[in-house]
C-alpha positions in Angstrom: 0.0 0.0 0.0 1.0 3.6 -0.4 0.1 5.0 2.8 2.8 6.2 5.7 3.0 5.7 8.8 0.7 8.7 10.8 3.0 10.3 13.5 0.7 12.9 16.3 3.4 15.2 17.6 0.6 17.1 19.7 -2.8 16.9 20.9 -4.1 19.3 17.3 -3.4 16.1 15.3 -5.3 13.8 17.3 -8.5 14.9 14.8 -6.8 13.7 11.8 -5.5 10.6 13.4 -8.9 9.5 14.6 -10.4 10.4 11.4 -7.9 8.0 9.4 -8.6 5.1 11.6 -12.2 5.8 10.9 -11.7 5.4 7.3 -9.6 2.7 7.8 -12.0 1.1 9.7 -14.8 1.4 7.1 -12.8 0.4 4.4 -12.2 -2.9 6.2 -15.8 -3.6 6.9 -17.1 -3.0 3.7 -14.3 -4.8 2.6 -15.9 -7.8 4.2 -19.2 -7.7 3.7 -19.1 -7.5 0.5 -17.0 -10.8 -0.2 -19.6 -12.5 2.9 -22.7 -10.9 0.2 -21.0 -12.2 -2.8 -19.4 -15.5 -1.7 -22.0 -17.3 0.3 -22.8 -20.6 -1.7 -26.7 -21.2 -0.4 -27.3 -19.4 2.6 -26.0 -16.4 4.0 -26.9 -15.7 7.9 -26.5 -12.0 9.3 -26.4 -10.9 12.5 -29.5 -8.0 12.9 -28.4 -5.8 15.5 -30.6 -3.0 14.9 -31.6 -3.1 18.6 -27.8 -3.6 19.7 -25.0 -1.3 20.4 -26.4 2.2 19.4 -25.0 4.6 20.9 -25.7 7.9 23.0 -28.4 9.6 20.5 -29.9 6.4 19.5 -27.9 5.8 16.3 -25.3 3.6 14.8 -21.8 4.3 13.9 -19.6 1.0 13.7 -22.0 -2.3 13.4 -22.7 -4.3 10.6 -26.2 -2.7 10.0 -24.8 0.8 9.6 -22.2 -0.7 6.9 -24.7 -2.3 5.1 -26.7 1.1 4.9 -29.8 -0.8 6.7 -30.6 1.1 9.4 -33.9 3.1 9.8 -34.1 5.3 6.8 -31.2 4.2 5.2 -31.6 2.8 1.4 -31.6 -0.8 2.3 -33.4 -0.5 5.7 -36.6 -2.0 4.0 -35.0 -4.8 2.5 -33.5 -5.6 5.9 -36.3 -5.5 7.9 -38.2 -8.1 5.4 -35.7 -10.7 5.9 -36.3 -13.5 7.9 -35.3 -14.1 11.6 -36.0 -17.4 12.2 -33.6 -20.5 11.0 -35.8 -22.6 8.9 -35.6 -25.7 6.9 -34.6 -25.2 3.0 -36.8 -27.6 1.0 -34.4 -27.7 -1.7 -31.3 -28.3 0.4 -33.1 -31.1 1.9 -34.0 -32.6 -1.1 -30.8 -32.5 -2.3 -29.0 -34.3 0.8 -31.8 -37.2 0.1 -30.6 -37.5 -3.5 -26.7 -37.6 -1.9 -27.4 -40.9 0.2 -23.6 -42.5 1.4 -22.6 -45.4 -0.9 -22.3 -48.6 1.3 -18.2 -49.7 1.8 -17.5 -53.0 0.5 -14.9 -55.0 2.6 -12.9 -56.3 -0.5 -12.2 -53.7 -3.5 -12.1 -56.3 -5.9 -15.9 -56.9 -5.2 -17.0 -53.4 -4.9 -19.3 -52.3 -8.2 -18.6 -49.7 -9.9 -21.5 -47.0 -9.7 -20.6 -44.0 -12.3 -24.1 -42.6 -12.1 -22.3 -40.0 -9.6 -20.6 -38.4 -12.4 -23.6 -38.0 -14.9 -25.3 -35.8 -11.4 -22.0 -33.9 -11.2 -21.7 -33.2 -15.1 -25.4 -31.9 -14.7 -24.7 -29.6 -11.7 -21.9 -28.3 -13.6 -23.6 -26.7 -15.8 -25.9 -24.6 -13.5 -22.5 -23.7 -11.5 -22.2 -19.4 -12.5 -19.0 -18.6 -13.9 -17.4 -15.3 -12.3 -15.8 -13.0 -14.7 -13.2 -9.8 -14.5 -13.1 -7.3 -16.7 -9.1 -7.3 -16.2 -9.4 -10.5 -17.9 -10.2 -8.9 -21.2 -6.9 -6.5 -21.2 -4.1 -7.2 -22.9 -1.2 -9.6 -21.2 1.8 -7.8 -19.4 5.0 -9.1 -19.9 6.0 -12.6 -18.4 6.2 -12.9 -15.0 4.4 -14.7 -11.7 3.1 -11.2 -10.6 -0.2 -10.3 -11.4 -0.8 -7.4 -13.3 -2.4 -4.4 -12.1 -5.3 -4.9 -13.7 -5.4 -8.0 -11.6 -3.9 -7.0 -8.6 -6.4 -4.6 -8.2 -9.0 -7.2 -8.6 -7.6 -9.5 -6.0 -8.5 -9.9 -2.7 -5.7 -8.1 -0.2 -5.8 -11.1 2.0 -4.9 -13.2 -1.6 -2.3 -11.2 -2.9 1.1 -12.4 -3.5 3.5 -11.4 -0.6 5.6 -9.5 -3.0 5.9 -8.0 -6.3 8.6 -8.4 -9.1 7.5 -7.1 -11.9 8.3 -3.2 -11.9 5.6 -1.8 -14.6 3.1 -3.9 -11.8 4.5 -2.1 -9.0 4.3 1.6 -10.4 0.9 0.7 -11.5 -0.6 -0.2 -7.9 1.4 2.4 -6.2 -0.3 5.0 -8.6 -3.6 3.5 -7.7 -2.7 3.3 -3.9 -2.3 7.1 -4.5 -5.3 7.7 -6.3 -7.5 6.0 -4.7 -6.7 8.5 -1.6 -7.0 12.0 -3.8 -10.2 13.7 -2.0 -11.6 15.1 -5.5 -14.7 16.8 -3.3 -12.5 19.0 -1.4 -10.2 22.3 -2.8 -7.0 21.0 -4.8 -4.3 22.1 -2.2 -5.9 18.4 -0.3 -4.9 16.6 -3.7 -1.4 18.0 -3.4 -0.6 17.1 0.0 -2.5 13.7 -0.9 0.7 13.3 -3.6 3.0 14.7 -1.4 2.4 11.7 1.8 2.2 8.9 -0.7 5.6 10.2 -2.5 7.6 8.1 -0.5 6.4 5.2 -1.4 6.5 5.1 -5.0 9.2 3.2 -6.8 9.7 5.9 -9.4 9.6 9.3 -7.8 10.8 11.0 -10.7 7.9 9.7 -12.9 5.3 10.3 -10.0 5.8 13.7 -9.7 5.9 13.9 -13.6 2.5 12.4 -14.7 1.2 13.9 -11.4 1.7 17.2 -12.9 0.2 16.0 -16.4 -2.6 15.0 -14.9 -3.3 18.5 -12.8 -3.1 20.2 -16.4 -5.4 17.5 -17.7 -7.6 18.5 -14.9 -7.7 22.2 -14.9 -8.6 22.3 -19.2 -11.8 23.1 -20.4 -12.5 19.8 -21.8 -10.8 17.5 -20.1 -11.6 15.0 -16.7 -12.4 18.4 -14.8 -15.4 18.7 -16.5 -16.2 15.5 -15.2 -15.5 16.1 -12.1 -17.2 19.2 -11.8 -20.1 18.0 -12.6 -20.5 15.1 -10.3 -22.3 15.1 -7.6 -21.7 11.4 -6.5 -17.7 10.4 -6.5 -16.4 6.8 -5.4 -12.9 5.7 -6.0 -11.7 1.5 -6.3 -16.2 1.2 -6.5 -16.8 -2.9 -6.6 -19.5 -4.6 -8.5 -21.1 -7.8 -9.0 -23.3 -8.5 -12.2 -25.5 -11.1 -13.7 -24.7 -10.9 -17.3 -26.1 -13.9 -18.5 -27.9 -17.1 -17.3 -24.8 -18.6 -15.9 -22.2 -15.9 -15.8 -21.2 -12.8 -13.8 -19.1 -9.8 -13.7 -17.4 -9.1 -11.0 -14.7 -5.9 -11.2 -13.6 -2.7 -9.9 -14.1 0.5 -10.9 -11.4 3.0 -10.3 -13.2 6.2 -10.4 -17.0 6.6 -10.5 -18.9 10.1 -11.1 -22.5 10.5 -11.1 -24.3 13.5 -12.5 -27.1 14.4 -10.9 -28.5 16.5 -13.4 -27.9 14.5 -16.6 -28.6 11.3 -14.1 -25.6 9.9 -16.1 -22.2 7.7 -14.6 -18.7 8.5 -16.1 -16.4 6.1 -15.1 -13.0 5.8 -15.1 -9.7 3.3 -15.6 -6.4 4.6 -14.8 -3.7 3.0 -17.5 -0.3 3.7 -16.1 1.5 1.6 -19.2 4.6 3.6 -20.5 4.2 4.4 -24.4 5.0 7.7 -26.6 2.1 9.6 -28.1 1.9 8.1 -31.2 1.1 5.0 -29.3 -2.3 6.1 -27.8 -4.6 4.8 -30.4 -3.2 1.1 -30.2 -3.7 2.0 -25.9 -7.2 2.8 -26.6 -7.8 -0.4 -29.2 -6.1 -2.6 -26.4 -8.2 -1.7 -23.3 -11.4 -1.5 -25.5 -12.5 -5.0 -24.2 -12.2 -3.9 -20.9 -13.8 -1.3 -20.8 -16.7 -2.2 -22.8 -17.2 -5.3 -19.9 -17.3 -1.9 -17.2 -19.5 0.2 -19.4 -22.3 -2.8 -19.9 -21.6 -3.7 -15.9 -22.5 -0.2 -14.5 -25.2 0.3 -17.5 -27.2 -3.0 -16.7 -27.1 -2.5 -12.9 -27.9 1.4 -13.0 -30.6 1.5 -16.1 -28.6 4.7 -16.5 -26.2 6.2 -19.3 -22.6 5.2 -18.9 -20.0 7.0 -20.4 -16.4 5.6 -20.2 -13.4 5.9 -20.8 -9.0 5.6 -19.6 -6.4 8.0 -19.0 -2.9 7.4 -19.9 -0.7 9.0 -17.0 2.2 8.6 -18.9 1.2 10.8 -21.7 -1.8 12.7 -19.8 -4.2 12.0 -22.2 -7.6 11.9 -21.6 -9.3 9.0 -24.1 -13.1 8.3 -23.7 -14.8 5.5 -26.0 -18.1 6.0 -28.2 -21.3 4.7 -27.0 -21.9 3.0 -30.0 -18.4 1.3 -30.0 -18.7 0.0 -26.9 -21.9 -1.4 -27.5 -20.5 -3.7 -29.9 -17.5 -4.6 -28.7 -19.8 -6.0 -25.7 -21.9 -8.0 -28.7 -18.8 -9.6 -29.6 -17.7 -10.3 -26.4 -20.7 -11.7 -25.2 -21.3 -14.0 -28.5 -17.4 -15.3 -28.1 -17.3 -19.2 -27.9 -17.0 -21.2 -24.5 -13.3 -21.5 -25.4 -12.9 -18.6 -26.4 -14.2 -17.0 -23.5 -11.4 -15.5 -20.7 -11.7 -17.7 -17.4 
């Protein structure tokens, strides 16, 4: 990770410190709720503690219910309250367990038949097994190596990721997402500079950091460019997950880097920084590279949202700004969605 170590040297930074370990905090538990939501295999059982641990005024700041945006008023208080809090008996599940009866142990193995009717069940069940996809899947291969790439290492669990990293174009590329994931884009710009300025440090190529952080300020602060975007938003979330059914059998699971909602136009622009080192003449095969990807984010955020998407990457190394055409993105995603089993990333 990108982040330093927090030193107090007097009781005026207490504020900030507390405040970090808030966020901290809150990254963690969401963290974990969302792979409890998206991983259980049949049933998922949560502890409902709306009655538990509020605190002086009534409300709750740190349980599970306040995470999960559940309590009163909240956007999924509703849901919440329509769930059931009484363990019951699944029909299916016992049905299931019936059809799975233990096989009787013969003493000698020589006189034990062979029953293969277990695999014609298991080749069934197969097929209604869903398939989890990543977008990063889609992007073109980094050089060899047993690091992941950023685009994977992003996707990737922190309690999965490898230990280490060798490859140095990976390392640049998480440290500069470390870093961006921190930049508060809602408050004035001296923030974002003292943002850049603690995560420094950290980065493997300091030279380069402070370069493309200054091409992406200028990118910023022109008419045209992701300013406009992120003037315009009223809704900003950095590293935003999502889970997607695309299809009867398959999902898509990713992360966004940056997320911006208009209110006004009721439109998303999202985001994916591309930290790959090329000259200028280079951005159009950049753009024809990631176009996969992003098509596979653009469909994601479109189908969950019912809104318009527009998407598109940013090249640090060149501070380009390159967004993708509706209607090109549209059918990349036909083509991607029609590709053969095979063919198919997993």
């Amino acid at each position: 990770s990108g982040e330093q170590p927090f030193i107090a040297f007097d009781r005026s930074d207490r504020a900030d410190l507390e405040d970090e370990m808030k966020k901290v905090q809150r990254q963690e538990m969401e963290r974990l709720l969302y792979v409890a939501l998206t991983r259980a295999r049949h049933t998922l059982v949560l502890a409902f503690d709306a009655d538990f641990f509020r605190g002086k005024r009534g409300v709750h700041s740190d349980t599970q219910l306040k995470w999960l945006q559940a309590d009163t008023n909240d956007a999924n208080a509703e849901i919440m309250s329509a769930l059931s809090d009484e363990a019951m008996a699944c029909e299916k599940t016992a049905a299931r367990h019936e059809e799975w009866a233990p096989e009787s142990v013969a003493d000698s193995l020589t006189a034990l038949p062979l029953e293969t009717g277990w695999v014609g069940i298991a080749r069934q069940r197969a097929a209604s097994i869903i398939k989890t996809i990543t977008p990063s899947q889609f992007a073109p291969e980094e050089e060899s190596t047993e690091t992941p790439s950023t685009e994977e290492w992003v996707e990737i669990e922190p309690e999965l990721r490898p230990p280490r990293i060798d490859n140095p174009a990976t390392r640049y590329g998480v440290w500069w997402h470390d870093f961006a994931e921190q930049i508060p884009w809602w408050s004035e710009p001296k923030k974002w500079n003292q943002t850049f300025e603690r995560n420094l440090a950290a980065s493997p190529e300091i030279a380069r950091s402070k370069r493309e952080w200054q091409l992406l300020q200028n990118q910023i602060e022109s008419a045209d460019g992701l300013g406009r975007h992120l003037r315009d938003a009223n809704l900003v979330r950095q590293e935003m997950p999502f889970f997607w059914r695309m299809a009867e059998h398959k999902c898509l699971e990713g992360i966004i880097d940056l997320a911006l909602f208009e209110a006004d136009s009721k439109k998303w622009f999202i985001l994916d920084w591309k930290t790959n080192r090329l000259e200028l003449d280079e951005i159009d095969k950049l753009r024809a590279s990631y176009r996969p990807q992003i098509a596979a984010y653009w469909k994601a955020i479109a189908g969950m949202t019912d809104r318009p998407v527009t998407a598109g990457i940013y090249s640090t190394s060149t501070g380009k700004l390159l967004v993708y055409d509706e209607d090109e993105l549209g059918a990349e995603w036909e083509r991607l969605k029609n590709l053969p089993a095979n063919d198919f990333p997993g």
